[in-house]
FIKETI-623816 format. One record per residue (C-alpha): z negated, y negated, x; residue in one letter. Coordinates in steps of 0.001 Angstrom, whole numbers, padded with zeros to 6 digits, always signed. Layout:
BEGIN
ZYXa ...
***
This chain:
BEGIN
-100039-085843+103965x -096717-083827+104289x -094953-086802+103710x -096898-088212+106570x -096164-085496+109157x -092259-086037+107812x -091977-089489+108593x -093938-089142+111872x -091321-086233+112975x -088742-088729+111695x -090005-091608+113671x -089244-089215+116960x -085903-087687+116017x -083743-087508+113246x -081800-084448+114582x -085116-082291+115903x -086865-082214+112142x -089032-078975+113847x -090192-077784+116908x -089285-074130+116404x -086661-072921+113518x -089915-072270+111256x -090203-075874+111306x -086726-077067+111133x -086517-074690+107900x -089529-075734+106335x -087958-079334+106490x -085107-078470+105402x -086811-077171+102593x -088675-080270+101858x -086115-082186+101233x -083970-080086+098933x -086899-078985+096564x -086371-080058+093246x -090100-081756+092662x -089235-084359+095775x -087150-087311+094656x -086305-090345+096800x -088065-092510+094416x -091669-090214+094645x -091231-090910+098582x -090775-094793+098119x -093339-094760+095078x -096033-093409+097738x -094737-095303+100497x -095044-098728+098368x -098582-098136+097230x -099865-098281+100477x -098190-101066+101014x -099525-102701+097843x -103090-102216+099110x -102139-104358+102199x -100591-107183+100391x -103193-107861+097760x -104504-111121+097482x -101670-112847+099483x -098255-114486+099270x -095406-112290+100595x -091642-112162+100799x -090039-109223+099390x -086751-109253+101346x -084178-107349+100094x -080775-105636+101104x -078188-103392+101186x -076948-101254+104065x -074316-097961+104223x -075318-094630+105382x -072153-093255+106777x -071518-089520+107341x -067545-089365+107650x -067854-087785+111304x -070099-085017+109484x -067968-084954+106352x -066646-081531+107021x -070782-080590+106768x -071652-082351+103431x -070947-081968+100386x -072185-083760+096565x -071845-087484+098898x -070223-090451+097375x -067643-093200+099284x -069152-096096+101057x -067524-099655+101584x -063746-099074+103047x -063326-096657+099836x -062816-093741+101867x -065414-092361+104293x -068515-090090+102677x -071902-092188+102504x -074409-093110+100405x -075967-096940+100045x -079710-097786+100843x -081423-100731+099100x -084989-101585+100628x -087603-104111+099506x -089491-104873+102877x -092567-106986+102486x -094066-109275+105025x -096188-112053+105277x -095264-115234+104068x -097849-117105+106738x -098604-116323+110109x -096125-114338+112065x -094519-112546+109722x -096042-109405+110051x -094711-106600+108076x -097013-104605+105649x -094454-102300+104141x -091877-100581+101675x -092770-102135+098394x -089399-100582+096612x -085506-099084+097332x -083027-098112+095288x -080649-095479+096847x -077389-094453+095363x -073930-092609+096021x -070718-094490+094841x -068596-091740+092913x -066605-094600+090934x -064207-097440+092129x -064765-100932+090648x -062652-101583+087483x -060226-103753+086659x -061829-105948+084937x -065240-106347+087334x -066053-109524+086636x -065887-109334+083385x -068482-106492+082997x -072280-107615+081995x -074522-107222+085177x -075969-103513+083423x -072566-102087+084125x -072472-103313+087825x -073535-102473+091131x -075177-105587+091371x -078158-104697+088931x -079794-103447+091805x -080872-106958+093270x -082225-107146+089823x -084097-104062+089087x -085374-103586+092998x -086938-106825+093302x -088292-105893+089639x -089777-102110+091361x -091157-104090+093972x -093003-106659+092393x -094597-104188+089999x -095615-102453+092703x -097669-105227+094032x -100120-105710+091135x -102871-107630+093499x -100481-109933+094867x -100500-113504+093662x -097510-114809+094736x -094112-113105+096096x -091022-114731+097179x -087973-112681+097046x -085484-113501+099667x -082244-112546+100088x -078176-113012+101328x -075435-114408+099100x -074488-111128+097823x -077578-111354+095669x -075993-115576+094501x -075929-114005+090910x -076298-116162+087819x -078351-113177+086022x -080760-113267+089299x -081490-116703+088846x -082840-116148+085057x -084217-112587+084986x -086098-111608+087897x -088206-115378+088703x -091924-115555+086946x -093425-118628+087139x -096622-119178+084627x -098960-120891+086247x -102087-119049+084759x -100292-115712+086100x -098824-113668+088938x -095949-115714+090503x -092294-114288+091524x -090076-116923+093079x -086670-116889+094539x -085056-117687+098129x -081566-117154+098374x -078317-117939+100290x -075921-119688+098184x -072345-118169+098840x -070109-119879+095824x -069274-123304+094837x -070889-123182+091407x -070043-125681+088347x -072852-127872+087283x -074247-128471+084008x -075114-131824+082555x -071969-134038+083911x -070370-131111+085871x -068790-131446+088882x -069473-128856+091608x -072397-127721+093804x -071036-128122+097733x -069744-132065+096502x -073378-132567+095444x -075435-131529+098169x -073245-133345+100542x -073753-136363+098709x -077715-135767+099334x -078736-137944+102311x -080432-136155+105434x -083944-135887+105149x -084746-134647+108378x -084147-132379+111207x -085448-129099+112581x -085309-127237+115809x -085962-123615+116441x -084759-121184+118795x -081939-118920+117451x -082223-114953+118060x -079684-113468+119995x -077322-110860+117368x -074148-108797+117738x -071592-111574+118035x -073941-114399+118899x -075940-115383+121786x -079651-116717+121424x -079627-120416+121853x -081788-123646+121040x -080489-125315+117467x -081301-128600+115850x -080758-128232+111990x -079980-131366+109622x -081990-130906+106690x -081170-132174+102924x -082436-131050+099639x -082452-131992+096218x -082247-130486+092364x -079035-128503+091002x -078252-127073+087120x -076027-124566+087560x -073765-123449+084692x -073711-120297+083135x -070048-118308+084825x -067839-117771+082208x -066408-114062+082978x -069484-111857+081941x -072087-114165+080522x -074847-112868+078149x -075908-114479+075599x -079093-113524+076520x -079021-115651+079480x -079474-119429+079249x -076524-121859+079645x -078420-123530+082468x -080562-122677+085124x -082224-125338+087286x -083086-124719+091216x -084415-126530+094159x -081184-126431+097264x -081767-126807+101024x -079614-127296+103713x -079837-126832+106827x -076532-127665+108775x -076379-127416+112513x -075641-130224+114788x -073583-129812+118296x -072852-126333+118064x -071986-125635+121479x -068226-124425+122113x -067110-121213+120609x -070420-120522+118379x -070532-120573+114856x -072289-123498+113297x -075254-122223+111661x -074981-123722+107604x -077274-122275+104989x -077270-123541+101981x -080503-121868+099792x -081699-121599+096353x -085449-121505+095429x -087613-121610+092843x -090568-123198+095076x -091235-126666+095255x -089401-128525+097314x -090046-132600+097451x -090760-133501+100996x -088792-132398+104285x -091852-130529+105036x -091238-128221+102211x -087839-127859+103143x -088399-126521+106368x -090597-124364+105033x -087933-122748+103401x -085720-122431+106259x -088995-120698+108060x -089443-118745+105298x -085319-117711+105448x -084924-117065+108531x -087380-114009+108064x -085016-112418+106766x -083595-110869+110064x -085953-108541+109805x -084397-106573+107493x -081453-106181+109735x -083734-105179+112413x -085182-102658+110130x -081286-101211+109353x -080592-101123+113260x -083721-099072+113402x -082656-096608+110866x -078978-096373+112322x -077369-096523+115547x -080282-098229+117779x -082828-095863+116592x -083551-092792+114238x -079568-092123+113780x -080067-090740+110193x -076129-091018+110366x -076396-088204+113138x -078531-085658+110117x -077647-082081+110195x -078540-081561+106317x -075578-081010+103647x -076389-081849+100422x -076220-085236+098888x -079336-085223+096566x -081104-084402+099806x -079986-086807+102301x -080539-089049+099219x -084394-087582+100073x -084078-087726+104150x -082546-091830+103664x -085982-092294+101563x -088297-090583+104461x -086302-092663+106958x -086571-096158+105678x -090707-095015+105472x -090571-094402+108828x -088337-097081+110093x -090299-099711+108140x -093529-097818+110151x -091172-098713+113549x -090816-102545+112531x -094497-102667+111772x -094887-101822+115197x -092488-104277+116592x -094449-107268+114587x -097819-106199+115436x -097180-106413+118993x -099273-109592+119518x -101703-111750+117450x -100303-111099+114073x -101686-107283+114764x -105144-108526+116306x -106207-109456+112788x -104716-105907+111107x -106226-102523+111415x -104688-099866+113020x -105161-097885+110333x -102585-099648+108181x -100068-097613+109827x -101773-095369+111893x -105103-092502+110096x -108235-091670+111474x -107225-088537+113692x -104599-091134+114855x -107651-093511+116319x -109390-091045+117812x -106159-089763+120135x -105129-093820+120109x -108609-094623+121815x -108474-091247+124146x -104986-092813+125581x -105588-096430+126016x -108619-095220+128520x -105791-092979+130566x -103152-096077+130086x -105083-099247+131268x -105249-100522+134933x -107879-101350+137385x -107219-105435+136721x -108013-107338+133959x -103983-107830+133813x -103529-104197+132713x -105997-104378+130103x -105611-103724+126555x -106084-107320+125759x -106560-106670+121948x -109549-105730+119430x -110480-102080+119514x -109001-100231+116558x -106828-103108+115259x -103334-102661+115032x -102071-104843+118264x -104377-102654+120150x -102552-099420+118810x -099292-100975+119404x -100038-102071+123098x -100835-097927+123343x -097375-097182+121620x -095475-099413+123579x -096933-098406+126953x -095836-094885+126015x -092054-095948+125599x -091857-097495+128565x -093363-101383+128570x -095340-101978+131517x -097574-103526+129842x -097664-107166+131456x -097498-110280+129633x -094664-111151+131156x -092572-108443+130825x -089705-109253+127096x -092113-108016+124336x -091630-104525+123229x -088658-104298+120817x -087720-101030+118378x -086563-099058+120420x -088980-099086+123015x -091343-098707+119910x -089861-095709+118166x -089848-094249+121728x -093300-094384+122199x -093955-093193+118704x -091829-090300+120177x -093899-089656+122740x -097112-090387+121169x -096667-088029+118131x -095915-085304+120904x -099750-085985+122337x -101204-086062+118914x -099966-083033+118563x -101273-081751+121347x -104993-083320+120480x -104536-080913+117354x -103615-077736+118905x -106420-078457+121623x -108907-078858+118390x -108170-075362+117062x 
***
């Protein structure tokens, strides 16, 4: 339960961790006792989320984001160097789960590795096994979060090309068919050799003939404008060979995945052509299952949605008044809870929520003020009505979003994160009103 009230006080401010200095302390506190770890917070946040994706297939979707504190650095101390080698940060490695059918709708933390850099890469890098890298967290995370999910047959872990790593490929896939299933869905980034009769992987996909096309509509991102695409798809069967610099014998020689790709045709002027090229460990024999694939990628924007949410276009962590590393280490943990609580929101927002209850994110005091405030919040038309089922978690949503600002017409945009964690702002301010007026 404190860690509750935390990531609920989160979800409104990252600055304002306390209404009066008794509060702010008491947070403070919190997160620079001993007994809390960042990896207690994500343990508790990922069981809840394990009780919401048993019995189905999910995508674990996985990545890595910066936490950057130079314009505090004066403030902090025990912080290590982020990307450009020079500013004070720490890194933040989440496991997001959602839905592999339906709309996508996110159920949770399952894992997240979170580190400070106090080393610069060697020399010899590449030459290093994986244990000695950086890079063993795409390995060990995905690992965290599938243990996590004991009741879930099937995951798919999905992720950029910083995660195209031979070790990947062999180590963190389990396919028995009598078993629990982890496959893989990645974006290929280099040019691998082949096994077999060699050659090299880009040469052999484009020998592939095109199987098919797709069309979706593309969402709008910093540096690109939404926009209608076609894709070409082809797809076939690649061995990849075993890189030279740091192989283990421990590793096979070979490896053997299924390769999409999806190419865009008639870009229009100016826009980058949209070309992924993905590895997966799923089936993949018809055009139908390739598209599939490309559905299942493109997902994967949600975890970039989820980053936006933690940084600039939401709870600011960057913006955190606390000093010490090990804690903000602590506070990043909290934060990715409660920004993963935000995106929940955001994908709930229509008929993926109607079949969810609200008490997946939200507990039972929660329904009781929820229920109190759709009554003061819906109209005299049938237009203004909350159109969802009582007490599921599009209902509580349509409350959260009319609080930060939506009018609440279908065809206003749909409520996006920020509108989202500023309802939750205002909401958690009722709530705690409703709890003060109980006493």
């Amino acid at each position: 339960m404190v860690l509750e009230r935390i990531c609920a006080r989160l979800s409104a401010t990252m600055r304002k961790l306390g209404d009066s200095r008794a509060e702010k302390v008491a947070a403070t506190r919190f997160f620079r006792n001993p007994k809390v770890t960042a990896g207690e917070i994500v343990r508790t946040a990922a069981a809840r989320t394990a009780e919401a994706a048993a019995g189905r297939h999910v995508l674990l979707i996985q990545d890595t984001s910066e936490i950057n504190f130079e314009a505090k650095a004066g403030r902090k101390r025990g912080l290590g160097r982020v990307g450009n080698g020079s500013d004070a940060g720490l890194f933040v490695h989440p496991v997001l789960v959602v839905e592999a059918e339906g709309e996508g709708a996110v159920l949770g933390l399952a894992g997240a590795t979170i580190w400070r850099r106090e080393k610069t890469k060697a020399a010899d890098y590449q030459a290093l096994p994986i244990e000695a890298k950086e890079s063993l967290r795409w390995i060990e995370t995905a690992r965290a979060g599938r243990a996590a999910l004991a009741d879930t047959p099937v995951v798919t872990v999905v992720s950029d090309r910083e995660s195209d790593i031979y070790e990947v490929f062999t180590r963190v896939p389990e396919l028995q068919p009598d078993g629990p299933q982890t496959h893989l869905l990645i974006r290929c980034h280099h040019d691998r050799a082949l096994g077999g009769e060699g050659g090299r992987l880009h040469a052999q996909i484009d020998a592939w003939p095109q199987a098919g096309r797709i069309d979706f509509q593309l969402e709008a991102r910093p540096g690109r404008s939404a926009r209608a695409v076609t894709l070409a798809l082809r797809f076939g069967q690649a061995t990849l060979r075993q890189p030279k610099k740091g192989a283990d014998p421990r590793d096979p020689a070979e490896v053997t995945l299924q390769v999409v790709e999806a190419r865009e045709i008639d870009p229009p002027p100016g826009e980058t052509p949209v070309h992924w090229r993905l590895f997966t460990t799923h089936p993949v024999d018809t055009a139908e299952q390739a598209a599939q694939m490309v559905e299942l990628y493109r997902l994967r924007w949600i975890i970039e949605q989820l980053f936006r949410t933690l940084k600039s276009k939401g709870l600011a962590i960057e913006e955190s008044l606390l000093a010490d590393g090990e804690a903000l280490e602590n506070l990043a943990a909290a934060a990715l809870v409660a920004a993963t609580q935000v995106m929940q929101c955001v994908h709930a927002r229509g008929q993926a929520g109607a079949r969810i209850p609200a008490s997946r994110v939200f507990g039972p005091d929660d329904i009781a003020v929820l229920d109190a405030l759709v009554k003061s919040l819906e109209g005299k038309t049938q237009k203004q009505k909350n159109p969802h089922p009582p007490q599921s978690l599009a209902w509580a949503v349509w409350v959260v979003a009319r609080l930060g600002g939506w009018n609440g017409y279908a065809t206003e945009r749909p409520p996006g994160p920020i509108t989202m964690l500023n309802g939750l702002q205002r909401y958690h301010a009722i709530a705690q009103g409703f709890a003060l007026a109980r006493r």
